[in-house]
OpenMM code with the backbone's topology and positions (N, CA, C; nanometers):
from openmm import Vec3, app, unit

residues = "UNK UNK UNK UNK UNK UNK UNK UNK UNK UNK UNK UNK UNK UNK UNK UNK UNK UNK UNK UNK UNK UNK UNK UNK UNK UNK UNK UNK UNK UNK UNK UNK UNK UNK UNK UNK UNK UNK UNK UNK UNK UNK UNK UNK UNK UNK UNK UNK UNK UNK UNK UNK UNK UNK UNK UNK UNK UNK UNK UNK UNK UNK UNK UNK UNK UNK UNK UNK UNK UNK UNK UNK UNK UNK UNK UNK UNK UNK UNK UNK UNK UNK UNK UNK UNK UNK UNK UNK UNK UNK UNK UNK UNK UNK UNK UNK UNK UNK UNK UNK UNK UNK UNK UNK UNK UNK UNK UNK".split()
positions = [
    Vec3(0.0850, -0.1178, 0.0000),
    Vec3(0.0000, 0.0000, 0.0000),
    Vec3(0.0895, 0.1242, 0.0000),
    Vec3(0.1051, 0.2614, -0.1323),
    Vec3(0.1523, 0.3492, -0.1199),
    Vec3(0.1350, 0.4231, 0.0308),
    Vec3(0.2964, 0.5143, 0.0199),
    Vec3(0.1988, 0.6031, 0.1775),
    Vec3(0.1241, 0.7075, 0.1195),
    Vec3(0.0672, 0.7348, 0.2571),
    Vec3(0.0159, 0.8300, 0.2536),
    Vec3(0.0555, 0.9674, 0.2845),
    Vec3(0.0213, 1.0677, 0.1725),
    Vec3(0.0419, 1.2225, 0.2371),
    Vec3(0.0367, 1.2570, 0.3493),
    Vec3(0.1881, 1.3374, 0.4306),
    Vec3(0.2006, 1.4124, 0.5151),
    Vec3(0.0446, 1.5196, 0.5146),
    Vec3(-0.0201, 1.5204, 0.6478),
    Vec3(-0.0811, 1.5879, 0.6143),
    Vec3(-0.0793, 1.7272, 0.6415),
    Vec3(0.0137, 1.7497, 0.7541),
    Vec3(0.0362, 1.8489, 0.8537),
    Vec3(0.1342, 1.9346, 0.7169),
    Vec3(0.1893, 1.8863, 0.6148),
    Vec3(0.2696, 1.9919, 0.5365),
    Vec3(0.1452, 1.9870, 0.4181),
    Vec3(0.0440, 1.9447, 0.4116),
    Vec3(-0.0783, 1.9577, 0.3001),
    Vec3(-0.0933, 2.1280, 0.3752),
    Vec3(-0.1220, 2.1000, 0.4972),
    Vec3(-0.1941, 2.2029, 0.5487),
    Vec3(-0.1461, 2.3739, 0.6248),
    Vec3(0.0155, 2.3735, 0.5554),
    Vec3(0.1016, 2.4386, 0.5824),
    Vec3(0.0998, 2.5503, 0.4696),
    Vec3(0.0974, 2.6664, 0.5614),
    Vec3(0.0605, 2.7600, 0.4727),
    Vec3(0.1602, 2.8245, 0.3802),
    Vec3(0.1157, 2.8499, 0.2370),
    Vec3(0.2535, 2.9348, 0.1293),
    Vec3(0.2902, 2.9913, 0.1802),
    Vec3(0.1591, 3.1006, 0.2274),
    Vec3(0.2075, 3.2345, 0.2907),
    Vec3(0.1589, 3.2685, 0.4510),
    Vec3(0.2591, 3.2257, 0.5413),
    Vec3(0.2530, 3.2088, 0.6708),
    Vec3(0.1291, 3.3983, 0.7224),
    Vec3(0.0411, 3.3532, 0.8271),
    Vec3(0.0028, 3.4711, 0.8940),
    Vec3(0.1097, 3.5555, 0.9647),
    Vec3(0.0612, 3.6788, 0.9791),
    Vec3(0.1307, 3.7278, 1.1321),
    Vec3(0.0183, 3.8138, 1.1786),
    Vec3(-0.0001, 3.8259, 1.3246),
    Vec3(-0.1039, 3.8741, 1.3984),
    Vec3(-0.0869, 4.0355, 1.3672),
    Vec3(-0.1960, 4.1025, 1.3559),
    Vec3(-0.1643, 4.2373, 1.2924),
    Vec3(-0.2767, 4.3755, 1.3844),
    Vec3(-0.3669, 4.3382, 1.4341),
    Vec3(-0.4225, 4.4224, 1.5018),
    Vec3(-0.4279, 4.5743, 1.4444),
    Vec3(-0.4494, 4.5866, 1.3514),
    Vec3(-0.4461, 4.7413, 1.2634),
    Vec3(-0.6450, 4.7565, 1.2147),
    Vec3(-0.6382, 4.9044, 1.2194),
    Vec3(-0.7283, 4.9276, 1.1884),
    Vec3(-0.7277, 4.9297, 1.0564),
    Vec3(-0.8569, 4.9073, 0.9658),
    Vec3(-0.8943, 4.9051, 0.8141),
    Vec3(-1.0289, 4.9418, 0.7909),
    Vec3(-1.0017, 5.0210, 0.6410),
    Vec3(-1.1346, 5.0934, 0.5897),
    Vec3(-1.1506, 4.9692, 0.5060),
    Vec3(-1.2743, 4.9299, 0.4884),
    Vec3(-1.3343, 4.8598, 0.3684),
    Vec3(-1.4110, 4.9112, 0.3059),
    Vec3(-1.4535, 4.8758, 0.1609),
    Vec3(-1.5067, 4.9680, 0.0607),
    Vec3(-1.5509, 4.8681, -0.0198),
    Vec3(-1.6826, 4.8474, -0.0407),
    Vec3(-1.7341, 4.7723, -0.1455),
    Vec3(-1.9188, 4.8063, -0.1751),
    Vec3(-1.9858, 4.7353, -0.2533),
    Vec3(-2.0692, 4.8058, -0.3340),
    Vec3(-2.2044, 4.8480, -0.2046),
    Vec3(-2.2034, 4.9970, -0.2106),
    Vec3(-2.2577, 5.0025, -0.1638),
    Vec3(-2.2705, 4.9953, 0.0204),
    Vec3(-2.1586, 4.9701, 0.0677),
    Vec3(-2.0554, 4.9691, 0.2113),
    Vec3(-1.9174, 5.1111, 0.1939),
    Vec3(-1.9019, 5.1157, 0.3559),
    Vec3(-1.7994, 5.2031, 0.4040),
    Vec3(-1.7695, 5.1598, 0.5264),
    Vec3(-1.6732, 5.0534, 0.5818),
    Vec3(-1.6882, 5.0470, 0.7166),
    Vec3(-1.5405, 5.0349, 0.7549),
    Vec3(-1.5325, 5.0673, 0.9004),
    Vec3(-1.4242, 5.0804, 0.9660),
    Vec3(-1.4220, 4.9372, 1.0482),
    Vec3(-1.3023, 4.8328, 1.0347),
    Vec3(-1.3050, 4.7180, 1.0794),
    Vec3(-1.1511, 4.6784, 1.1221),
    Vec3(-1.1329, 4.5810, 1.1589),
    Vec3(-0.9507, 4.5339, 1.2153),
    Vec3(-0.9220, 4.4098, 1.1550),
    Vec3(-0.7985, 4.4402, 1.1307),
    Vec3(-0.7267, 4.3171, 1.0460),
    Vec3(-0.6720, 4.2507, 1.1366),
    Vec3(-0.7377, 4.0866, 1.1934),
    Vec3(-0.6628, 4.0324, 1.2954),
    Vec3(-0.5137, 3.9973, 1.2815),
    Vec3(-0.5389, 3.9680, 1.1079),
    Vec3(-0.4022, 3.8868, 1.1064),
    Vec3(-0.3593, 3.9313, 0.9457),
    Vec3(-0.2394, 3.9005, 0.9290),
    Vec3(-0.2070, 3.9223, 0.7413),
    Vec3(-0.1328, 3.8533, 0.7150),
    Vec3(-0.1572, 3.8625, 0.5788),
    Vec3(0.0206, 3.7712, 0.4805),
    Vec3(0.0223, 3.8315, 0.3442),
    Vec3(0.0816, 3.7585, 0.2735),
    Vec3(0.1331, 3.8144, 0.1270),
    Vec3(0.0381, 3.7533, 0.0498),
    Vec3(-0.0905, 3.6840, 0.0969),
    Vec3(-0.2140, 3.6525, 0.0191),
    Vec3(-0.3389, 3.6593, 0.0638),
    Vec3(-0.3393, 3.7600, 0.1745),
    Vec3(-0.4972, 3.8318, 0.2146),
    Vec3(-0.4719, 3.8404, 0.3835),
    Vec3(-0.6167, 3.8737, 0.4341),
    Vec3(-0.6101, 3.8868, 0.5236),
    Vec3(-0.6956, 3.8311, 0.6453),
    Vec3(-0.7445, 3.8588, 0.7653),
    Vec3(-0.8588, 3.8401, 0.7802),
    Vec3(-0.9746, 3.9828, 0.8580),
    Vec3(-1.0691, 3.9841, 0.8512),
    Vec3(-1.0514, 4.1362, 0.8788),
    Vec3(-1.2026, 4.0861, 0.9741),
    Vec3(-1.1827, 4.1426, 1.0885),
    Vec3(-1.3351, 4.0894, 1.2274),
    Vec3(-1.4205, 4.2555, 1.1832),
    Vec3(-1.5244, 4.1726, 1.2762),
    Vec3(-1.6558, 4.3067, 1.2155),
    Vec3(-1.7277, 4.2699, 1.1191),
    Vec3(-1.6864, 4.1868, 1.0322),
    Vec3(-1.7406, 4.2582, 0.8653),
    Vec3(-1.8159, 4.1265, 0.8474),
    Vec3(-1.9050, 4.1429, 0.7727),
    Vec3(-2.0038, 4.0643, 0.6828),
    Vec3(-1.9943, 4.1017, 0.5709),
    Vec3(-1.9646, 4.0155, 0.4448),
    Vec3(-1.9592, 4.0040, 0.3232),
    Vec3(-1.9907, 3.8813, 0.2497),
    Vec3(-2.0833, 3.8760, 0.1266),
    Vec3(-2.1036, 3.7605, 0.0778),
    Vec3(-1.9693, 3.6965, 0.0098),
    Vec3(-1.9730, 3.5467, 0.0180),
    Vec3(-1.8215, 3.4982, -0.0477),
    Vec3(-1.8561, 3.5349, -0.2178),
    Vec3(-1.7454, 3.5499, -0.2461),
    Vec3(-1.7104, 3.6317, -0.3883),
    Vec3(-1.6968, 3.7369, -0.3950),
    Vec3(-1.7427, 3.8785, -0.3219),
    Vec3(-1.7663, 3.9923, -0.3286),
    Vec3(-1.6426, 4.0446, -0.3212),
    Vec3(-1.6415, 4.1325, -0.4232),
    Vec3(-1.4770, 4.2087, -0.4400),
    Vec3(-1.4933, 4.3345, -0.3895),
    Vec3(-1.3790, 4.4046, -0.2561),
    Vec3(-1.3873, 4.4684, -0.1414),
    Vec3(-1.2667, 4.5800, -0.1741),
    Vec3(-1.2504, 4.6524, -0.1489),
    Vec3(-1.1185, 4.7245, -0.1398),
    Vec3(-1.1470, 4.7416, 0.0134),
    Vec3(-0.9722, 4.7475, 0.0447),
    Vec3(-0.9459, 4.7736, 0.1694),
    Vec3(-0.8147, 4.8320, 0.1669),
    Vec3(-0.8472, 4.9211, 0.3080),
    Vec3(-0.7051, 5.0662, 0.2922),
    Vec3(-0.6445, 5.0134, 0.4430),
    Vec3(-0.5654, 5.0421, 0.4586),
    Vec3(-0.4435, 5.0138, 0.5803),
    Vec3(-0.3174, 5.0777, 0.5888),
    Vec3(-0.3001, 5.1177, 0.6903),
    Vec3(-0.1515, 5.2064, 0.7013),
    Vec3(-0.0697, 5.1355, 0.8333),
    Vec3(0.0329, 5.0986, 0.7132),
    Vec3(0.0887, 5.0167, 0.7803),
    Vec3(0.2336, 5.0768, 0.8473),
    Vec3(0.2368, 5.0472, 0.9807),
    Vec3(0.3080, 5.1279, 1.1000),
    Vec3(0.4520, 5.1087, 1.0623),
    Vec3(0.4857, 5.2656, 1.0711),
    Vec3(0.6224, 5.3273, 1.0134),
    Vec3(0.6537, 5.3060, 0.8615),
    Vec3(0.5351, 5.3212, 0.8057),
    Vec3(0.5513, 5.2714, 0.6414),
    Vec3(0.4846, 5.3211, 0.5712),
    Vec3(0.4180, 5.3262, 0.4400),
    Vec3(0.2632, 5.3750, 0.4042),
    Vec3(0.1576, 5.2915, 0.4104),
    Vec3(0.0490, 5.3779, 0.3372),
    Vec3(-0.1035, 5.3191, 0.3283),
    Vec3(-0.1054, 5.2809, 0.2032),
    Vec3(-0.1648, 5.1167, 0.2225),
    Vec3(-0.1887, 5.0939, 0.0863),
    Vec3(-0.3301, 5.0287, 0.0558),
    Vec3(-0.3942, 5.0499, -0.0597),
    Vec3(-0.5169, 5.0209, -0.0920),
    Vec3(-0.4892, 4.8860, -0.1822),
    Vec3(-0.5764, 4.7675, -0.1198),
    Vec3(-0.5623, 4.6444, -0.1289),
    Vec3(-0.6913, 4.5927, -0.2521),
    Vec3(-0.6829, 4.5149, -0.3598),
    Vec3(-0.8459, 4.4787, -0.4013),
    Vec3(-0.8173, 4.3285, -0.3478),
    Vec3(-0.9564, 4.3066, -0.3325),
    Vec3(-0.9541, 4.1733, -0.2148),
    Vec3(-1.0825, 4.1153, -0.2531),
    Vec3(-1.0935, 3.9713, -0.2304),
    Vec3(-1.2363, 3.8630, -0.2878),
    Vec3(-1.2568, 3.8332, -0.1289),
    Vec3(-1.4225, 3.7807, -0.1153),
    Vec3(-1.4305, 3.7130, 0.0057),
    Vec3(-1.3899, 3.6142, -0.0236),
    Vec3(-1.3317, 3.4887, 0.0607),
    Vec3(-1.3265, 3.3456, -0.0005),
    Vec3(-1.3796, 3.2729, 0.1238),
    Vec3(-1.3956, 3.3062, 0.2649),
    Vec3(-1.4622, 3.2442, 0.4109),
    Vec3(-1.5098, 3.3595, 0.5058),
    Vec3(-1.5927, 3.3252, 0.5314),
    Vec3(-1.6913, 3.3939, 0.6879),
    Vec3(-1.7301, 3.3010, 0.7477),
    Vec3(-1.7229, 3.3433, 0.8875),
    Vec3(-1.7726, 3.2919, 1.0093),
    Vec3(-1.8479, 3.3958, 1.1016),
    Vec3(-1.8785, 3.4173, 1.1754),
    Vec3(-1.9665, 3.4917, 1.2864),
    Vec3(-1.8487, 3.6096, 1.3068),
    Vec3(-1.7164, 3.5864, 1.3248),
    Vec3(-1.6757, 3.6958, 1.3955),
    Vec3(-1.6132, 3.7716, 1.2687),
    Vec3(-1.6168, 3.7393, 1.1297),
    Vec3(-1.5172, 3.8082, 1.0327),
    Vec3(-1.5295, 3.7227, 0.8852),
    Vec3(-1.4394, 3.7827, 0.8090),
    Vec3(-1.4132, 3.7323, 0.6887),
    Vec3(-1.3001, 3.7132, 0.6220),
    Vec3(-1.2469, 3.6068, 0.5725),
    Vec3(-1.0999, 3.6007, 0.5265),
    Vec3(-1.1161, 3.6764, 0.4082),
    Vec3(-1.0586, 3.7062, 0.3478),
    Vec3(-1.0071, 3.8182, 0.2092),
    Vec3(-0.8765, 3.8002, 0.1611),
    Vec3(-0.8944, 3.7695, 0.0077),
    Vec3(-0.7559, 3.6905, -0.0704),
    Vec3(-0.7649, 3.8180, -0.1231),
    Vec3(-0.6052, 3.8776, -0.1551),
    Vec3(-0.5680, 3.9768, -0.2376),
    Vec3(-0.5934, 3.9278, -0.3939),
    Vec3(-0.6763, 4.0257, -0.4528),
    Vec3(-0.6867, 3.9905, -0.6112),
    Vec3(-0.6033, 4.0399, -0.7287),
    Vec3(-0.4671, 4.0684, -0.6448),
    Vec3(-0.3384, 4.1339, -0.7159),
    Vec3(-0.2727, 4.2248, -0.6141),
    Vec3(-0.1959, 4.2516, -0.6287),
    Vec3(-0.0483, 4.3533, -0.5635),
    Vec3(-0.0132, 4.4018, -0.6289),
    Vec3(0.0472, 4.5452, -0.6526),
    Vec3(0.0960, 4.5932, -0.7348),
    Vec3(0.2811, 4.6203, -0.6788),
    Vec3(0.3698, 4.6043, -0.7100),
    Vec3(0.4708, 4.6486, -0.6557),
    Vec3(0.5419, 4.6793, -0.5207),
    Vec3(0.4493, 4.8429, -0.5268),
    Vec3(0.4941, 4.9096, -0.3602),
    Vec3(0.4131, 4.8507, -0.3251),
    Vec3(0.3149, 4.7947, -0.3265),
    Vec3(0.2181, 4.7127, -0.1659),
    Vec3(0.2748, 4.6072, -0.1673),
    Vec3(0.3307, 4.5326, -0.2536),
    Vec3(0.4010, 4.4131, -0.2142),
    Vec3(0.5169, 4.4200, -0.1170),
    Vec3(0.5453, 4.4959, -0.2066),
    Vec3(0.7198, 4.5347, -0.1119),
    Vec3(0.6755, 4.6150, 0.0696),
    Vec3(0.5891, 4.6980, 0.0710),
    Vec3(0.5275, 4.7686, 0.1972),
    Vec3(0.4980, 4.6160, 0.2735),
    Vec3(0.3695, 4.5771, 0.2050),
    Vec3(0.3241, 4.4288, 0.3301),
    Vec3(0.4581, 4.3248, 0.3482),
    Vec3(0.5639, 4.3049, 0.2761),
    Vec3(0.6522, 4.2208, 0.3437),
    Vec3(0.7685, 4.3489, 0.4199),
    Vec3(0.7620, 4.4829, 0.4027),
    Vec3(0.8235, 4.5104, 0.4651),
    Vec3(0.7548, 4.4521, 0.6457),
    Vec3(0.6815, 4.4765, 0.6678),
    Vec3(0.5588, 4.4752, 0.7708),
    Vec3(0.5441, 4.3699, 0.8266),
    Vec3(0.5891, 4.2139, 0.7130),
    Vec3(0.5519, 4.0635, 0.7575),
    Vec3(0.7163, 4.0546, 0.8020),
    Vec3(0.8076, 4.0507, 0.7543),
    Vec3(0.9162, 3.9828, 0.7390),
    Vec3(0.9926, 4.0004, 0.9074),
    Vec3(0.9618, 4.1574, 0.9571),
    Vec3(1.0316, 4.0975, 1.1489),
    Vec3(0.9669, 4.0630, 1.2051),
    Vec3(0.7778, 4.0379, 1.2010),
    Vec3(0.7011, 3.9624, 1.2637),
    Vec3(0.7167, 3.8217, 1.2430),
    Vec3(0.7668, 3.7320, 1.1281),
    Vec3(0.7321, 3.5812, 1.1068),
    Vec3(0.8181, 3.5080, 1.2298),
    Vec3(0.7542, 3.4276, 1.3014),
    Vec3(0.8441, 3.3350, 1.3681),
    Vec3(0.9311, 3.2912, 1.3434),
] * unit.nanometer
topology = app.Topology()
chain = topology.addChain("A")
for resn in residues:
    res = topology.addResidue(resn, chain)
    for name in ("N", "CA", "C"):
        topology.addAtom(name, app.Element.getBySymbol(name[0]), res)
């Protein structure tokens, strides 16, 4: 019998979180709300407060400490009661380079 897949590295993330506690504007059709980004990475985020249907494409603004503000476009892809995860639907350059300035002395 072949083995079986590790599962604990199935479930290991590309792009590791880091806990982020920042405030964020969200912006989508017909919304304006002020909400917190529990956590981030270099492929979305998760942001508490918010209700959004999955699929719905969101912009979200953040200023990120000792750095600039950058305006994010973002998909729902999960909700639960307290929030919604949000996959970045592109990066452009300086927000790439800004959010790993931001991830890279937080990662464990």
């Amino acid at each position: 019998m072949p083995d079986l897949p590790d599962l604990d590295s199935i479930r290991e993330r590309q792009h590791p979180r880091v806990a982020a506690n920042l405030p964020v504007e969200v912006k989508g059709p017909g919304m304006l709300r002020q909400a917190v980004a529990e956590d981030i990475s270099l492929a979305g985020l998760r942001v508490l407060g918010l209700r959004a249907p999955i699929g719905e494409s969101l912009t979200v603004a953040l200023a990120l400490p000792g750095d600039r503000r950058v305006q994010l476009r973002c998909s729902v892809v999960r909700q639960d009661a307290t929030g919604v995860a949000l996959e970045f639907d592109g990066l452009d350059w300086d927000d790439l380079f800004a959010l790993a300035r931001f991830l890279h002395p937080r990662l464990p």
